[in-house]
Predicted model as a PDB file, atoms N, CA, C, CB and O in Angstrom, pLDDT in the B-factor column:
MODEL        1                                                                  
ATOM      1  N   UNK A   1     -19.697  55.087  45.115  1.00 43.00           N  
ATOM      2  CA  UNK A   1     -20.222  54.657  43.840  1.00 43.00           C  
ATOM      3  C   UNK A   1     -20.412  53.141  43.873  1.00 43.00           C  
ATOM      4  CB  UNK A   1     -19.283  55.081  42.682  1.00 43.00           C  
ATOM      5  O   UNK A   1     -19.530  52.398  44.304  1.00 43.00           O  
ATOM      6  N   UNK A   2     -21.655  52.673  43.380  1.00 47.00           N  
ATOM      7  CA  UNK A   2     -21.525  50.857  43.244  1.00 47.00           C  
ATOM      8  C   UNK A   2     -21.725  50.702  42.039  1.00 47.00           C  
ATOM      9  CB  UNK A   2     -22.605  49.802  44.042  1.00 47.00           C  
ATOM     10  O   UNK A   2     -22.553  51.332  41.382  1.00 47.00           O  
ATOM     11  N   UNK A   3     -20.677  49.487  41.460  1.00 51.00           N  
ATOM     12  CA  UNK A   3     -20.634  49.495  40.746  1.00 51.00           C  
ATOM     13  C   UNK A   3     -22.075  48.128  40.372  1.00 51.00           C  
ATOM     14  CB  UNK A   3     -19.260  49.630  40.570  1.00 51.00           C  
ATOM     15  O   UNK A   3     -22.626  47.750  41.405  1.00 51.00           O  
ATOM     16  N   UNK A   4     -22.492  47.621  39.350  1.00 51.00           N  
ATOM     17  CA  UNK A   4     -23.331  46.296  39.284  1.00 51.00           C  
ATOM     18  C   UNK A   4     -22.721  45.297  39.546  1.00 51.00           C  
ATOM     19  CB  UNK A   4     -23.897  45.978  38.144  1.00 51.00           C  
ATOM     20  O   UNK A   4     -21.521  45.446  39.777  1.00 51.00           O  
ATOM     21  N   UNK A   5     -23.208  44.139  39.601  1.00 57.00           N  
ATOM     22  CA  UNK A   5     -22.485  42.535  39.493  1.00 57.00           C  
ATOM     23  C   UNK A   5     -22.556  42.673  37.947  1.00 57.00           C  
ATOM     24  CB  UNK A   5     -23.490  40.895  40.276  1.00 57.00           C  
ATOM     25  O   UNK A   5     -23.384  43.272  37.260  1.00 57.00           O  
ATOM     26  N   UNK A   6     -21.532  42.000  37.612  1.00 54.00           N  
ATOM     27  CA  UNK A   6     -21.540  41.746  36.191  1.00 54.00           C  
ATOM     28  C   UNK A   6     -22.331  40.940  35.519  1.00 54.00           C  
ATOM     29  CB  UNK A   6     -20.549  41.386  35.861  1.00 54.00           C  
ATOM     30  O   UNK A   6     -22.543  41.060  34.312  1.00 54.00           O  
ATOM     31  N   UNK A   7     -23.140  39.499  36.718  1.00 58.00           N  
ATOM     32  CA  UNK A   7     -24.367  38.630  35.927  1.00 58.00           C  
ATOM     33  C   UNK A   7     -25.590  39.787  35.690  1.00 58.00           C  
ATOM     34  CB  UNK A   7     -25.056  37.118  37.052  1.00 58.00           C  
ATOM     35  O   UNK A   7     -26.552  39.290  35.104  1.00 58.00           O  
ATOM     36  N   UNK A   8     -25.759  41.259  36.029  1.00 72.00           N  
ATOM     37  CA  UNK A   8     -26.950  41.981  35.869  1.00 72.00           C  
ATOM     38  C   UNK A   8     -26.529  42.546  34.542  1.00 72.00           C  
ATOM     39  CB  UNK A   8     -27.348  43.047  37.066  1.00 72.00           C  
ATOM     40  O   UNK A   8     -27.407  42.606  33.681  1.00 72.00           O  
ATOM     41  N   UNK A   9     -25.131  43.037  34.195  1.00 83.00           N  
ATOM     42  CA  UNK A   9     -25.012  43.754  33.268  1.00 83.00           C  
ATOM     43  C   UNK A   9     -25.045  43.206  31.684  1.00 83.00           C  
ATOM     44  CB  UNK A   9     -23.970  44.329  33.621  1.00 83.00           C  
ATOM     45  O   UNK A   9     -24.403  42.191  31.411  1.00 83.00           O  
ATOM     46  N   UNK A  10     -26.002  44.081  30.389  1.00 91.00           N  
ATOM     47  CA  UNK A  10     -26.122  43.445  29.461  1.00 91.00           C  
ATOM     48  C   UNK A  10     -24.682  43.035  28.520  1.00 91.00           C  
ATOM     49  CB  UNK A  10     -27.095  44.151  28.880  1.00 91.00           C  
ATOM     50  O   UNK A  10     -23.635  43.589  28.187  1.00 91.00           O  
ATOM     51  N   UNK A  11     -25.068  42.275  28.415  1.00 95.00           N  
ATOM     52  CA  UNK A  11     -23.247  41.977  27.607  1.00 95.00           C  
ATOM     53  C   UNK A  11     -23.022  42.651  26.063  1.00 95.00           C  
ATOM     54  CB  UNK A  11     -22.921  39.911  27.227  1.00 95.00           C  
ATOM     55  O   UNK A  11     -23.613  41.950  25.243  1.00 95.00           O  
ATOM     56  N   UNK A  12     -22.431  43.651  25.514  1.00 95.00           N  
ATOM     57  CA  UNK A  12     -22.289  43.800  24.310  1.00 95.00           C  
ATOM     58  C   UNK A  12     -22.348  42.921  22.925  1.00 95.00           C  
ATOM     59  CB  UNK A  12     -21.441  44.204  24.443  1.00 95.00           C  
ATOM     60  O   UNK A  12     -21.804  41.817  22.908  1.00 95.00           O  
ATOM     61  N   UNK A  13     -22.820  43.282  22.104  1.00 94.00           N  
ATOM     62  CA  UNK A  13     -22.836  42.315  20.439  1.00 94.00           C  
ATOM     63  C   UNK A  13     -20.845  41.964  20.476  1.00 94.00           C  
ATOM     64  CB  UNK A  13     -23.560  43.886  18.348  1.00 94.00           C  
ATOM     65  O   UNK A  13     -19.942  42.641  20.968  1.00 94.00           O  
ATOM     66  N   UNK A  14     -20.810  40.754  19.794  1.00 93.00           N  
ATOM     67  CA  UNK A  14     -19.334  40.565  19.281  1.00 93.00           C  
ATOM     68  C   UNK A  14     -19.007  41.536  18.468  1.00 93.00           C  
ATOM     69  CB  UNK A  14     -19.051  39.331  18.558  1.00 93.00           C  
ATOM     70  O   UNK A  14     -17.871  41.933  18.723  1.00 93.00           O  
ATOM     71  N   UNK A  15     -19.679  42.291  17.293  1.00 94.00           N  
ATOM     72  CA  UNK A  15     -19.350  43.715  16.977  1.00 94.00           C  
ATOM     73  C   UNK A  15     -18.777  45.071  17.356  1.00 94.00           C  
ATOM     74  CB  UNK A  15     -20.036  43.970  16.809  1.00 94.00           C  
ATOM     75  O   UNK A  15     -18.132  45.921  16.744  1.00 94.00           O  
ATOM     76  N   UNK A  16     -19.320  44.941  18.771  1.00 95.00           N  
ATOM     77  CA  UNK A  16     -19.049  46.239  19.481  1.00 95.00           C  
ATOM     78  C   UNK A  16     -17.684  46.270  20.137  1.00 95.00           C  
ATOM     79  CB  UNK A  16     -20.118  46.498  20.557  1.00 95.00           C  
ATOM     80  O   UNK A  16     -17.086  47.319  20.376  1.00 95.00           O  
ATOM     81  N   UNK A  17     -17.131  44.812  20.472  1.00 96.00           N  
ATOM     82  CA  UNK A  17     -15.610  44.632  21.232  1.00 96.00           C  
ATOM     83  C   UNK A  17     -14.304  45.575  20.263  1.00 96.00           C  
ATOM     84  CB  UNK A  17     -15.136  42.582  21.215  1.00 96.00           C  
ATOM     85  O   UNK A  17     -14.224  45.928  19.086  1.00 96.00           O  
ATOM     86  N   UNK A  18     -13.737  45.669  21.035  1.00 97.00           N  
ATOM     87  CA  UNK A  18     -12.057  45.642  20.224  1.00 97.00           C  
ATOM     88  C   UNK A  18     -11.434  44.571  19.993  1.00 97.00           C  
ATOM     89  CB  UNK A  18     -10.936  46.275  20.927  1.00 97.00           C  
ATOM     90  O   UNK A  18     -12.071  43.539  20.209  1.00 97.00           O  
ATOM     91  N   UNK A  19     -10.512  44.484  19.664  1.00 96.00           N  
ATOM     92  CA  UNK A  19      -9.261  43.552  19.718  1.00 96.00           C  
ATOM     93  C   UNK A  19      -9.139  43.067  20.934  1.00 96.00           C  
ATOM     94  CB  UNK A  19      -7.972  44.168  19.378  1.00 96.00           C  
ATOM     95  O   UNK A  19      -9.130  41.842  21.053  1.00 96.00           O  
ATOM     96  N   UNK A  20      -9.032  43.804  21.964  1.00 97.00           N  
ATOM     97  CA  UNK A  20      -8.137  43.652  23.058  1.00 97.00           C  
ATOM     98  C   UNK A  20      -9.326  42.804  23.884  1.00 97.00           C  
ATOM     99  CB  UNK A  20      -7.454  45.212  23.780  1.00 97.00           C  
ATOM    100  O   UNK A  20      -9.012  41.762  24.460  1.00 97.00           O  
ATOM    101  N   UNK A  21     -10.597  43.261  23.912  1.00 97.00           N  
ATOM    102  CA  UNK A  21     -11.765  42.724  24.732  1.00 97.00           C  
ATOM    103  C   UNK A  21     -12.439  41.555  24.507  1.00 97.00           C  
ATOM    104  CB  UNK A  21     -12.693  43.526  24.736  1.00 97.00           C  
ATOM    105  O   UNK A  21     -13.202  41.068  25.341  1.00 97.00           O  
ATOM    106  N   UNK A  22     -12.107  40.850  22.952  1.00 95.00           N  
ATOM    107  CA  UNK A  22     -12.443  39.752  22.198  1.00 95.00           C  
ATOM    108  C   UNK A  22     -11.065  38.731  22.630  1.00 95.00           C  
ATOM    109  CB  UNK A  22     -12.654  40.201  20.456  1.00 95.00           C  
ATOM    110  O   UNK A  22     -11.114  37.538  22.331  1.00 95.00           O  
ATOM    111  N   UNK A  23     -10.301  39.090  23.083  1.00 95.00           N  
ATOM    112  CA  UNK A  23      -9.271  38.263  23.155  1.00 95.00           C  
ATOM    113  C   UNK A  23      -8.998  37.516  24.544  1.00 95.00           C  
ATOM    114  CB  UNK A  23      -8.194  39.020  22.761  1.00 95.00           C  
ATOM    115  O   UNK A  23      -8.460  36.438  24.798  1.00 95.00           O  
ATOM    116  N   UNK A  24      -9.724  38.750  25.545  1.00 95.00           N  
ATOM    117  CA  UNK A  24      -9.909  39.332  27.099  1.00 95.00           C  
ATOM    118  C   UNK A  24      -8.769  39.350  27.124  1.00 95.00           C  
ATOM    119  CB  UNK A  24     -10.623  38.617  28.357  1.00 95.00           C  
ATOM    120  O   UNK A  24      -8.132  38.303  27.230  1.00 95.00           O  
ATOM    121  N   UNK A  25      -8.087  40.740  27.017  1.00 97.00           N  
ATOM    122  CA  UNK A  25      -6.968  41.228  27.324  1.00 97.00           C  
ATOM    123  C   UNK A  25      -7.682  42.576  27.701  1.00 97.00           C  
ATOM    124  CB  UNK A  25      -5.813  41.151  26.213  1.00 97.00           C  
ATOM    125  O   UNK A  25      -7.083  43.554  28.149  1.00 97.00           O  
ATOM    126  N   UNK A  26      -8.681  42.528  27.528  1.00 97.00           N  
ATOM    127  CA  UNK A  26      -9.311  43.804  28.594  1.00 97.00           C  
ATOM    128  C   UNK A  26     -10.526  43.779  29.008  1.00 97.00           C  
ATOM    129  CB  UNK A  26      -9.335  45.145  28.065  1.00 97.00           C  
ATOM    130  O   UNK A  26     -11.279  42.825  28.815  1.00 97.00           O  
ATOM    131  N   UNK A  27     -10.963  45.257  29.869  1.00 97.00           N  
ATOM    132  CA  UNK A  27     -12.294  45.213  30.303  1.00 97.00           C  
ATOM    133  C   UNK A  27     -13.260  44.970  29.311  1.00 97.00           C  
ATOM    134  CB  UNK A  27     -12.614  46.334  30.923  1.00 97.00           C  
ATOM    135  O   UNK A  27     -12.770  45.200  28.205  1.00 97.00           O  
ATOM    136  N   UNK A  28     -14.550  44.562  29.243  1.00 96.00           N  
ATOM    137  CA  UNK A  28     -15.736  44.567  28.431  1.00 96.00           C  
ATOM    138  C   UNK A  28     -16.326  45.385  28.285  1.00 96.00           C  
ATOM    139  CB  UNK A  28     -16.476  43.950  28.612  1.00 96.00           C  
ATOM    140  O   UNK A  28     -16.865  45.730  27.234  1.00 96.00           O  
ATOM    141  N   UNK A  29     -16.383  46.123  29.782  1.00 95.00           N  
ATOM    142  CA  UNK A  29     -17.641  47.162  29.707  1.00 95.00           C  
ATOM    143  C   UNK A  29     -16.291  48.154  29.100  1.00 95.00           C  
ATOM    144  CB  UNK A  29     -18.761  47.720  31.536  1.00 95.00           C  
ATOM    145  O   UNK A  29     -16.019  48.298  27.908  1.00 95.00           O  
ATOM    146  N   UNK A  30     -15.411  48.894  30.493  1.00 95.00           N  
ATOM    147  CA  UNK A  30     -14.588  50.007  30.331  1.00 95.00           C  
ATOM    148  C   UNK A  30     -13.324  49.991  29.373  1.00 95.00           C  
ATOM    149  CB  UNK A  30     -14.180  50.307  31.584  1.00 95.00           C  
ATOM    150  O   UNK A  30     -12.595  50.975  29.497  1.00 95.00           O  
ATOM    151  N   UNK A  31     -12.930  49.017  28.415  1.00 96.00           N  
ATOM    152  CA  UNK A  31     -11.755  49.013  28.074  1.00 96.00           C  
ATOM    153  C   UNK A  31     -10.576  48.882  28.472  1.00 96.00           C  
ATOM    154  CB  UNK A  31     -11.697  49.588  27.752  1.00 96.00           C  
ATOM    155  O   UNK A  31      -9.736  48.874  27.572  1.00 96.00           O  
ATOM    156  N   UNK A  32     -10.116  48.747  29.772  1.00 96.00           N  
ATOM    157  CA  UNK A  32      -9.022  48.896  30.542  1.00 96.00           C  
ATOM    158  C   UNK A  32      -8.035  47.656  30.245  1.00 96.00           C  
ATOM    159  CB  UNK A  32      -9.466  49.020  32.017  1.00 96.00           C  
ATOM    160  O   UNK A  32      -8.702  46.621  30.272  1.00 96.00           O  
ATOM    161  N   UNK A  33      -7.081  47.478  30.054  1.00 96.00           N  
ATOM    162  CA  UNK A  33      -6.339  46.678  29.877  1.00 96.00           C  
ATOM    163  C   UNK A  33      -6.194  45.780  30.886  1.00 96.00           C  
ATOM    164  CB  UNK A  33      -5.435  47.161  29.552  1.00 96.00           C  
ATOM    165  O   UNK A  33      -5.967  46.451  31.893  1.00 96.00           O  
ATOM    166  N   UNK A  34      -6.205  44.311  31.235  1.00 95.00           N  
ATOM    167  CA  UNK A  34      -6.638  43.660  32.325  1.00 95.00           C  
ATOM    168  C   UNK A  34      -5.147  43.296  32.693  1.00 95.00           C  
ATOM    169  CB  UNK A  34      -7.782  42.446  32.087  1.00 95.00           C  
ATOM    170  O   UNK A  34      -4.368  42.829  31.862  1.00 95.00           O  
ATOM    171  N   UNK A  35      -4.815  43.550  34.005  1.00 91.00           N  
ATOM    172  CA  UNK A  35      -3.721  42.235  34.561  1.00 91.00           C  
ATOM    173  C   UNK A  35      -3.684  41.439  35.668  1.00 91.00           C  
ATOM    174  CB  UNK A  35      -2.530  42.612  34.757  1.00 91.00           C  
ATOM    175  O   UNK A  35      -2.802  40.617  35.918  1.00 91.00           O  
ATOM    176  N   UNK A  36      -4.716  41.703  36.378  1.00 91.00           N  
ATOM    177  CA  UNK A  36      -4.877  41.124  37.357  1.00 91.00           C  
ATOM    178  C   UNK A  36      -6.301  41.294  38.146  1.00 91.00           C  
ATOM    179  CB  UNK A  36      -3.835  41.443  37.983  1.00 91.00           C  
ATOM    180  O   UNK A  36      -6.821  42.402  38.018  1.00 91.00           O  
ATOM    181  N   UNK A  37      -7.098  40.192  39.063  1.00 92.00           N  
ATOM    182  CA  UNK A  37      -8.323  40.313  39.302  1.00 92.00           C  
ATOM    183  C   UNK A  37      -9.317  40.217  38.087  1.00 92.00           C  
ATOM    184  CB  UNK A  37      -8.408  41.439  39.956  1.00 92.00           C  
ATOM    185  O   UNK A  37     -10.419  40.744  38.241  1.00 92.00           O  
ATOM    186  N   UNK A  38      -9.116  39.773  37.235  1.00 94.00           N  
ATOM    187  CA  UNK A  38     -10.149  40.136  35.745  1.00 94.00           C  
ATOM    188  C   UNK A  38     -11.590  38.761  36.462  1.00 94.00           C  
ATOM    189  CB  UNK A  38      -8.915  39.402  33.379  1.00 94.00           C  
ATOM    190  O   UNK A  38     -11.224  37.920  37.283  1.00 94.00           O  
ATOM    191  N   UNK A  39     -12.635  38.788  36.119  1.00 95.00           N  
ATOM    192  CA  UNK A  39     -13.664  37.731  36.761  1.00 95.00           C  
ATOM    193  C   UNK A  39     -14.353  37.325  34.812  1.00 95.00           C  
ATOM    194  CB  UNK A  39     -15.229  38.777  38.362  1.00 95.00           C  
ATOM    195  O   UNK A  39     -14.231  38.030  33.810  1.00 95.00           O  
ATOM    196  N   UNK A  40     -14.877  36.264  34.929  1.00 95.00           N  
ATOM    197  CA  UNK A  40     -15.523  36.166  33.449  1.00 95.00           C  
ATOM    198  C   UNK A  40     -16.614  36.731  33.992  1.00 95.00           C  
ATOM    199  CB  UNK A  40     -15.755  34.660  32.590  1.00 95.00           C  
ATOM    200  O   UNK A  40     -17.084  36.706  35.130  1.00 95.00           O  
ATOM    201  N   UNK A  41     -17.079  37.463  32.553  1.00 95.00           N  
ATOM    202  CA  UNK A  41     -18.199  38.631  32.777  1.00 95.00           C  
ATOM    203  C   UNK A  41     -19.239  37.869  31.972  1.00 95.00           C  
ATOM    204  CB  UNK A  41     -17.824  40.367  32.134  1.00 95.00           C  
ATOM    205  O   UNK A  41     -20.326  38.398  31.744  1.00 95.00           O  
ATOM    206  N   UNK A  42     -18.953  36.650  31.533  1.00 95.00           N  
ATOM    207  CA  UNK A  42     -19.900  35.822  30.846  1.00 95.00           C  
ATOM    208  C   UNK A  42     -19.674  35.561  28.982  1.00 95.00           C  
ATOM    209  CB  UNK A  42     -21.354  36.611  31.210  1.00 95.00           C  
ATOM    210  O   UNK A  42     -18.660  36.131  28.581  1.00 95.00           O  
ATOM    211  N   UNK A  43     -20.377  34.889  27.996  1.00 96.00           N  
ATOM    212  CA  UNK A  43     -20.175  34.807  26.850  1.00 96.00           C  
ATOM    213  C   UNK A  43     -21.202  34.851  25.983  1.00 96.00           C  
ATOM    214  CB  UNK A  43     -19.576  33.947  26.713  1.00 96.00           C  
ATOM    215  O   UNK A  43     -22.357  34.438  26.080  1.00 96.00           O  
ATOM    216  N   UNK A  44     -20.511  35.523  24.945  1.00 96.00           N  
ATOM    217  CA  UNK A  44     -21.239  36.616  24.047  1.00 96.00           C  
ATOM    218  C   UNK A  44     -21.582  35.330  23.047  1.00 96.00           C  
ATOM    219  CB  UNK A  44     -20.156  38.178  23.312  1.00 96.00           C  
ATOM    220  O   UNK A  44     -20.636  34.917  22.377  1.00 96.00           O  
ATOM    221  N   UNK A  45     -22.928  34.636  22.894  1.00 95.00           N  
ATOM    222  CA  UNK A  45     -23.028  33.968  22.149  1.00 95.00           C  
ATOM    223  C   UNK A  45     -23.534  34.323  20.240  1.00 95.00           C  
ATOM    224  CB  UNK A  45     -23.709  33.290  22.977  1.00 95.00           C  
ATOM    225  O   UNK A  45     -24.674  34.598  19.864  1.00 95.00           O  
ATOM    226  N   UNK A  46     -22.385  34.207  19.420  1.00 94.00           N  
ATOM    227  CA  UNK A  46     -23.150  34.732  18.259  1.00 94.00           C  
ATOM    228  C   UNK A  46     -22.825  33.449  16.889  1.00 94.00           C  
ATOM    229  CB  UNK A  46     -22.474  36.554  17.868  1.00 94.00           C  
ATOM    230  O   UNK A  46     -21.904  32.632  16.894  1.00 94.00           O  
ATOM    231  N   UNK A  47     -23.776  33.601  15.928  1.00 94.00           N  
ATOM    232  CA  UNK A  47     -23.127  32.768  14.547  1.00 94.00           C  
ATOM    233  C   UNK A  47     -22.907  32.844  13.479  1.00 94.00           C  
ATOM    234  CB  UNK A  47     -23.457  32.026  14.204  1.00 94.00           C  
ATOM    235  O   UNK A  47     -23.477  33.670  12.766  1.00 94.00           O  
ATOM    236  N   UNK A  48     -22.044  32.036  13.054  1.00 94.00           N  
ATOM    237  CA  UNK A  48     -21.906  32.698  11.252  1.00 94.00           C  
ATOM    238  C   UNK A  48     -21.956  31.593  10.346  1.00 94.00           C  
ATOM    239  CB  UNK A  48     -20.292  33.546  10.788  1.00 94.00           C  
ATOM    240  O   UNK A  48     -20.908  31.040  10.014  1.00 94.00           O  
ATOM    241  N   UNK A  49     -23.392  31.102   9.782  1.00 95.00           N  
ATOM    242  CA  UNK A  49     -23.765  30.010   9.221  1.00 95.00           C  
ATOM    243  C   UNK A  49     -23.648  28.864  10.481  1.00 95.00           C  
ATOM    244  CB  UNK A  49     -22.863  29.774   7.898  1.00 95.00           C  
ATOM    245  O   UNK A  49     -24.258  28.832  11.549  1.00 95.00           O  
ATOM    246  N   UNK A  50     -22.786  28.086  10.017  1.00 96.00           N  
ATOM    247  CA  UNK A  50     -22.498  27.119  10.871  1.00 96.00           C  
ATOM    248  C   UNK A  50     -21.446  26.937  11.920  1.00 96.00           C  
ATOM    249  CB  UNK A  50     -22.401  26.320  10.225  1.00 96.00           C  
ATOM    250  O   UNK A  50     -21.304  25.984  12.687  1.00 96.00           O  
ATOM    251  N   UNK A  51     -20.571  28.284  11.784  1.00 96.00           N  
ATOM    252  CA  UNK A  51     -19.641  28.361  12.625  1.00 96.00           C  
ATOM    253  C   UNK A  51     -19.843  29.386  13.896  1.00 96.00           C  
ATOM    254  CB  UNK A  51     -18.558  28.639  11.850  1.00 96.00           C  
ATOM    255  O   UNK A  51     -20.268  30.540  13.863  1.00 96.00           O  
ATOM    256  N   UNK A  52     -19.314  28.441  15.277  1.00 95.00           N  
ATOM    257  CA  UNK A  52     -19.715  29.080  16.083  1.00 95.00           C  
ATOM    258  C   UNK A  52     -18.779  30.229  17.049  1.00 95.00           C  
ATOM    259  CB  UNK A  52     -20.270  28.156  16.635  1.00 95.00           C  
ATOM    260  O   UNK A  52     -17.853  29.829  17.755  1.00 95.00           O  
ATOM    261  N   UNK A  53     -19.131  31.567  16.973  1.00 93.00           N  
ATOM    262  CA  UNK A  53     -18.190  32.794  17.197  1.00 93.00           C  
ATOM    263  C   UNK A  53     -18.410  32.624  18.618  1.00 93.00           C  
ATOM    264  CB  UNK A  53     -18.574  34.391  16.493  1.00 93.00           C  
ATOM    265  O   UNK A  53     -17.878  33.628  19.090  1.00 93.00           O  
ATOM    266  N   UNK A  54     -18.974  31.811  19.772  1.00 95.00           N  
ATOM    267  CA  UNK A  54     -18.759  32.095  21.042  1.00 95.00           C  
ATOM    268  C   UNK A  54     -17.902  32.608  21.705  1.00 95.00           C  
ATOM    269  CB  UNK A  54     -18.830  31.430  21.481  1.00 95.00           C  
ATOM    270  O   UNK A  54     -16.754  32.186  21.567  1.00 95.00           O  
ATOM    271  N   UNK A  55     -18.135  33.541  22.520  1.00 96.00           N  
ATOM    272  CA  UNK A  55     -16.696  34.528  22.768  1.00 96.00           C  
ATOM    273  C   UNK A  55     -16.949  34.800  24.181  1.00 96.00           C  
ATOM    274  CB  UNK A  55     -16.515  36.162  21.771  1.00 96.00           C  
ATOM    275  O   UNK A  55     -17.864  35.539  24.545  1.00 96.00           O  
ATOM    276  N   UNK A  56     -15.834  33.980  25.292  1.00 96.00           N  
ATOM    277  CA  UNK A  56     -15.772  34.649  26.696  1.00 96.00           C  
ATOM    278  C   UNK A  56     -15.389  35.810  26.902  1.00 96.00           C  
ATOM    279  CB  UNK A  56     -15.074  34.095  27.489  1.00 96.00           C  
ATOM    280  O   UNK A  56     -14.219  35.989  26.562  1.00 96.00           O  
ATOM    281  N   UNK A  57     -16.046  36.927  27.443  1.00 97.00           N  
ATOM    282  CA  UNK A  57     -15.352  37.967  27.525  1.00 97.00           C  
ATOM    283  C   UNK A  57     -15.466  38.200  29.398  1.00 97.00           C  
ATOM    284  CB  UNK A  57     -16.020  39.196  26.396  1.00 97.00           C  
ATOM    285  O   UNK A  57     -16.316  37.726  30.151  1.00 97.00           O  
ATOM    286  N   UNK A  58     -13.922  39.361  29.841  1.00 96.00           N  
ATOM    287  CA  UNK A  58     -13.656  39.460  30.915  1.00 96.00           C  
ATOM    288  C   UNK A  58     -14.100  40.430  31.578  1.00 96.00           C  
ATOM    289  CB  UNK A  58     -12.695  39.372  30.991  1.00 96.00           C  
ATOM    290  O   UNK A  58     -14.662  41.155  30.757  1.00 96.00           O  
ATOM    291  N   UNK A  59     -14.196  40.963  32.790  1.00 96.00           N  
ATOM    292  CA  UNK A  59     -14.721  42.584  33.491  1.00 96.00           C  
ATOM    293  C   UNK A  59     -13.354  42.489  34.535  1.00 96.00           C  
ATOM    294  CB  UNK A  59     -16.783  42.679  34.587  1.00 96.00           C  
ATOM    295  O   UNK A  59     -13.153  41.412  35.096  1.00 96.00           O  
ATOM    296  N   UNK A  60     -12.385  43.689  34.790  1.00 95.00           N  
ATOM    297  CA  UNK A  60     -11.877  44.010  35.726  1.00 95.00           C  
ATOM    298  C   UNK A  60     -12.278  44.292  36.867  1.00 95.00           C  
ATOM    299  CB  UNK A  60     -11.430  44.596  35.482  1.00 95.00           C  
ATOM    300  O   UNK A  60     -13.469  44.398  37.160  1.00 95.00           O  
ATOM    301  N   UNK A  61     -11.177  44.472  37.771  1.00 92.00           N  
ATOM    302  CA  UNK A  61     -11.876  45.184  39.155  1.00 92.00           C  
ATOM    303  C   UNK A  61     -12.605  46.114  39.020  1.00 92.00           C  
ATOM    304  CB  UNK A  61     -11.072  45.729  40.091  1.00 92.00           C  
ATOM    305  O   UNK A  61     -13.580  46.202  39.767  1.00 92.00           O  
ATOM    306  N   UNK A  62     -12.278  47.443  37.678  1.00 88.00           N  
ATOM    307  CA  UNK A  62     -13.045  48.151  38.087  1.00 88.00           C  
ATOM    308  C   UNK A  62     -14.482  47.997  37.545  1.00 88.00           C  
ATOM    309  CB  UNK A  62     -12.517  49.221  37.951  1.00 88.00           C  
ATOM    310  O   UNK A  62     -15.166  48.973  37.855  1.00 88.00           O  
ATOM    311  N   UNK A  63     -14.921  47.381  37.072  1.00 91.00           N  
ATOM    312  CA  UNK A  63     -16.115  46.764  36.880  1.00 91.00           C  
ATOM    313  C   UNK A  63     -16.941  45.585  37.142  1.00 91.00           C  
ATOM    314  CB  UNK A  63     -16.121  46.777  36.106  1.00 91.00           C  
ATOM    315  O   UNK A  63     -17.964  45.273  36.533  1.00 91.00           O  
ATOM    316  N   UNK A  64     -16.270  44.831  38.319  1.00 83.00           N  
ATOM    317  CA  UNK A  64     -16.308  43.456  38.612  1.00 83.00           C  
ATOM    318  C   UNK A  64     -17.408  43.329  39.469  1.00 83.00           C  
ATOM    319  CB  UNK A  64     -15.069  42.912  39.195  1.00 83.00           C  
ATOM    320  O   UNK A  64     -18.226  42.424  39.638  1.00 83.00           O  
ATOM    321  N   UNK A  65     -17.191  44.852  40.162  1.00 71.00           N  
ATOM    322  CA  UNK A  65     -18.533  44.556  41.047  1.00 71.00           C  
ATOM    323  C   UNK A  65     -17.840  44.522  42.491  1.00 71.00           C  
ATOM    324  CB  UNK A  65     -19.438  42.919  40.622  1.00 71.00           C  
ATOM    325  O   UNK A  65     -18.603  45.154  43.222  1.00 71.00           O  
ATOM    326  N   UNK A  66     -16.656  44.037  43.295  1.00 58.00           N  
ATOM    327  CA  UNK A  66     -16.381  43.894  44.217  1.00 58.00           C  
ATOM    328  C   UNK A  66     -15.316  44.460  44.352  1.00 58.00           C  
ATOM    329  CB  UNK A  66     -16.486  42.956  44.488  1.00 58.00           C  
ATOM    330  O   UNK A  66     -15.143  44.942  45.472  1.00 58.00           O  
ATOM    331  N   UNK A  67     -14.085  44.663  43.240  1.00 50.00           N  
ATOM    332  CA  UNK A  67     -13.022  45.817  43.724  1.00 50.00           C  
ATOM    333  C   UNK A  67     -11.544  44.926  43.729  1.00 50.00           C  
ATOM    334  CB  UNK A  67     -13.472  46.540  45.542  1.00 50.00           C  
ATOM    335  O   UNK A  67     -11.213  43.745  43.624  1.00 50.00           O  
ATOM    336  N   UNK A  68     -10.986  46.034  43.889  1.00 46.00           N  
ATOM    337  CA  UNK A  68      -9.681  45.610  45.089  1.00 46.00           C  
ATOM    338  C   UNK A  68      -9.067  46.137  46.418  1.00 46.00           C  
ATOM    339  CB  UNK A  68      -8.575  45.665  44.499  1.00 46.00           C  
ATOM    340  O   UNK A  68      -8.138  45.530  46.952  1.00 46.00           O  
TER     341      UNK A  68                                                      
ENDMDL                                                                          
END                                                                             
């Protein structure tokens, strides 16, 4: 199975996260709870008036693209 690089994959709305994935305490795409190997999967740029919600979010191994 291959998985993508994570710069190909579209990044979700700040809406669509959980708790845990807005915080990067987990995967982005799969949900998985992260503890190790996590790569930044890039940032979810969004706004609210004037305040800015920019949000790094993380991808695990198993979505990282390269593994462990």
């Amino acid at each position: 199975m291959t998985v993508a690089d994570p710069s190909e994959r579209q990044l979700p709305t700040l809406a669509e996260l959980t708790w845990d994935q807005s915080a990067g305490r987990a995967c982005v795409w799969c949900k998985q709870l992260l503890d190790r190997g996590a790569v930044s999967a890039g940032v979810i740029e969004e706004r609210a008036g004037v305040h800015v919600l920019d949000t790094e979010v993380w991808a695990g191994p198993c979505c990282a693209g390269g593994g462990m």
